[in-house]
N, C-alpha and C positions, 0 to 999 in steps of 0.2 A: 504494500500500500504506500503512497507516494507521503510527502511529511504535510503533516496540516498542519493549515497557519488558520488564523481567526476568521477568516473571511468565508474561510468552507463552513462555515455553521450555515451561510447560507443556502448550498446546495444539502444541506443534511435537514432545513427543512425543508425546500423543494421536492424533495424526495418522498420525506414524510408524507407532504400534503397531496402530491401527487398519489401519491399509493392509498391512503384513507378514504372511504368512500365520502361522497357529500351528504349529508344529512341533516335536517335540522330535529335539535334535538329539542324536546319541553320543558318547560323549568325554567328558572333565570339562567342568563349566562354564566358563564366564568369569565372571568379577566382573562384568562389565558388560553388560548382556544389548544384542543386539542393535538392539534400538530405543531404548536407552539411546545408544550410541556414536551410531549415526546421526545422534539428536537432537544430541549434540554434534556433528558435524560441519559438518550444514544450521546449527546455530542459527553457526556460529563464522561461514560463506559470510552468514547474513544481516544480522549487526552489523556484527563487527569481524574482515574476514577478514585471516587468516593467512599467510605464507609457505610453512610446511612444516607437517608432526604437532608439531615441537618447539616449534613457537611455540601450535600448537593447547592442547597436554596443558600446557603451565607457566601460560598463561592459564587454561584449564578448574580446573589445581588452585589457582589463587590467586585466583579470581571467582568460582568456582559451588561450592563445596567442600559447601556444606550442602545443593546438589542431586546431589551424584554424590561420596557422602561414601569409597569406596570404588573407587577410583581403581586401577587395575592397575599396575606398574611399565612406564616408559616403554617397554624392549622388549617387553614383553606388548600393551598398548596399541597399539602400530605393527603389529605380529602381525596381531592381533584386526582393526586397518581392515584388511589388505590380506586377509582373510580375507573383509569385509564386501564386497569390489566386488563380486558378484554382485547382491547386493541392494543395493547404492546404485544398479545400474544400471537395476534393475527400477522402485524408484522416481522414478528421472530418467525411464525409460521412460511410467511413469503421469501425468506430469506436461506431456508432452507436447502440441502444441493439433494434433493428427493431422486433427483436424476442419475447418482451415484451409481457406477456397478460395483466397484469396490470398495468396503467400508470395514472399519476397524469399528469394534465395540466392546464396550467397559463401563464399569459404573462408579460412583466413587459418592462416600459419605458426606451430608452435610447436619453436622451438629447444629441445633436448635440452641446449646447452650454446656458446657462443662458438662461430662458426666455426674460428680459430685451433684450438682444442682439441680438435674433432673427429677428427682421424688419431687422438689416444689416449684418447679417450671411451670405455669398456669396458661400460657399464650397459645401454644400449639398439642394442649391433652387433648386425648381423644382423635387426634389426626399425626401427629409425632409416635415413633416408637425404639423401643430399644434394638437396633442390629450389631453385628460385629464381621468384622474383616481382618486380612495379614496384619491391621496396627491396631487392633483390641474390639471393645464396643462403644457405642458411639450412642446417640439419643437424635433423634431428630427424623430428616429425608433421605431419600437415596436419588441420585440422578442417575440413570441409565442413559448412554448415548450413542451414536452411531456418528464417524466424520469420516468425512472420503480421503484421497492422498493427499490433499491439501491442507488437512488440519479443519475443515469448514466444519460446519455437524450439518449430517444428514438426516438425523432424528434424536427426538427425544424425548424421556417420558419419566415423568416423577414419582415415587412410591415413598412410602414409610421406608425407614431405614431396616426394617426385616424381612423385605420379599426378596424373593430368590433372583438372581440374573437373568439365569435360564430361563426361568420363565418368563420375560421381558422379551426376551430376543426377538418375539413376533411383533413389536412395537416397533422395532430396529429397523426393520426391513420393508421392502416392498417388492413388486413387481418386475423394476427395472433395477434391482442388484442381483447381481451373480455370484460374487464370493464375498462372503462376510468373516472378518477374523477374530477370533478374541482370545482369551486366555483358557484356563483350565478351569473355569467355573461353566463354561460352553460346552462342555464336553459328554452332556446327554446324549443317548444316541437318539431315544423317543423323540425329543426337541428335535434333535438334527433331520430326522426325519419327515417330521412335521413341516418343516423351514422347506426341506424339498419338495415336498406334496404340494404344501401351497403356493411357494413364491416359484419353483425351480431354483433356489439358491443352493451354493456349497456353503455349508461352514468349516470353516478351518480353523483348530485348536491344538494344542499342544499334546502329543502323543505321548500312551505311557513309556516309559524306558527301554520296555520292553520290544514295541511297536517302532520305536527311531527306524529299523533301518525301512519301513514301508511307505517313509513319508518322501513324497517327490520333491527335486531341488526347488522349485516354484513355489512349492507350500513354505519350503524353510525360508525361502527369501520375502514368503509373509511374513511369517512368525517373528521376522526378524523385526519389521519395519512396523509390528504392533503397540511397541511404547512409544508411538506418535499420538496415539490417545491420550495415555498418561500424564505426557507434556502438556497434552493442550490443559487438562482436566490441573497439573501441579499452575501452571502460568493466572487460567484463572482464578485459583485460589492463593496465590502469592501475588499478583498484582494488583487483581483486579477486585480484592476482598468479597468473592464468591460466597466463604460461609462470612454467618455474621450472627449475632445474639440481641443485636440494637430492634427491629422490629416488635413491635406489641399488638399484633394479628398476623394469625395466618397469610389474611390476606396481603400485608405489609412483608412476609417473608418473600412470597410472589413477585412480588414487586419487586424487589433486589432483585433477586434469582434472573427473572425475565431480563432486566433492562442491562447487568452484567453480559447478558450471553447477547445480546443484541449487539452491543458494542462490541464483542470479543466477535461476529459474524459480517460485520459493516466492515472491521479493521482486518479482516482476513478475502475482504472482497477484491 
């Protein structure tokens, strides 16, 4: 992606407004129209992201004041995104490389808050759960994803942090992939089967030790090239502060989650 300078905020809502359908919606206005906020959100995911709304909206009003001169009060503001995930997700949705034949898939934990803290975490009961992975257990989401060779994501799909991968895998995929790669938690053959019935897809996983010598060079030169997922999944959670504990609604978790991967999908276009 080429180096943005301040002036591409304009084509980042062009873009926006281009792609939002037109509608008029009932109710008073906002100050901010819809593809106005967005653009703040993608543009904050593609420079200098954010921790929470409150680092977003004191940034937005102390950087861009003479582009969003008319700023809502910070609870209006917070309102108005958790308002927006509908359409942040439509356009995460369009953004998609769905056309992928080859996709790498993985999943990776997002804590809701410390393990310790979890018995009295009140925000996300009842839709948070306890799972565990290679670095312990965790309390919160799971994000399952599929990205093609370019790091893009092809798909994706949220669950409680206790459902199984494997059985995700049908979320991953579509019609138009052929070989899907993942680790050793793919490694049902039932699933794998299924994946072929329905889609025509391969999946490729790591064979038992036993099995090494019946794996073709072409599969090892997947297997090779499958912690390209990893990366993207370590990048946004080290830059781009993916998990986070600042939220006080589900739906306010949503709202990070989405508007992160939007920016991590824009900057990878």
């Amino acid at each position: 992606m080429r180096a943005l300078r301040r002036q591409h905020i304009v084509d980042v809502f062009v873009w926006v407004d281009d792609s939002l359908p037109k509608q008029v919606k009932p109710g008073a206005k906002s100050v901010l129209s819809d593809s106005e906020l967005a653009t703040i959100l993608i543009w904050d995911g593609l420079t200098e992201p954010h921790q929470n709304l409150a680092e977003v909206y004191t940034w937005i009003k102390r950087e861009y004041q003479d582009c969003f001169p008319r700023l809502p009060a910070y609870q209006n503001f917070v309102a108005h995104c958790h308002r927006l995930l509908p359409t942040l997700s439509w356009l995460l949705q369009s953004t998609l490389s769905t056309a992928a034949p080859l996709r790498f898939v993985d999943s990776t934990m997002l804590p809701v808050c410390r393990l310790v803290r979890a018995e009295r975490h009140k925000v996300a009961r009842g839709v948070a759960q306890f799972g565990k992975n290679h670095q312990g257990w965790h309390y919160g989401f799971k994000l399952h994803a599929s990205i093609d060779h370019e790091s893009k994501f092809a798909a994706l799909y949220f669950t409680p942090a206790n459902e199984s991968d494997v059985l995700q895998l049908k979320h991953l995929v579509n019609s138009a992939t052929s070989i899907v790669v993942g680790d050793a938690g793919y490694t049902a053959k039932i699933t794998q089967r299924h994946i072929w019935r329905d889609y025509h897809c391969i999946v490729i996983s790591p064979p038992r030790p036993r099995q090494q010598w019946a794996m073709a060079r072409w599969q090892h030169v997947l297997l090779t090239l499958r912690p390209k997922i990893e990366a993207t999944f370590s990048n946004l959670k080290g830059r781009s502060h993916f998990v986070t504990s600042y939220p006080r609604s589900v739906r306010g978790y949503f709202v990070h989650y989405i508007r992160v991967l939007l920016g991590w999908q824009l900057a990878n276009s």
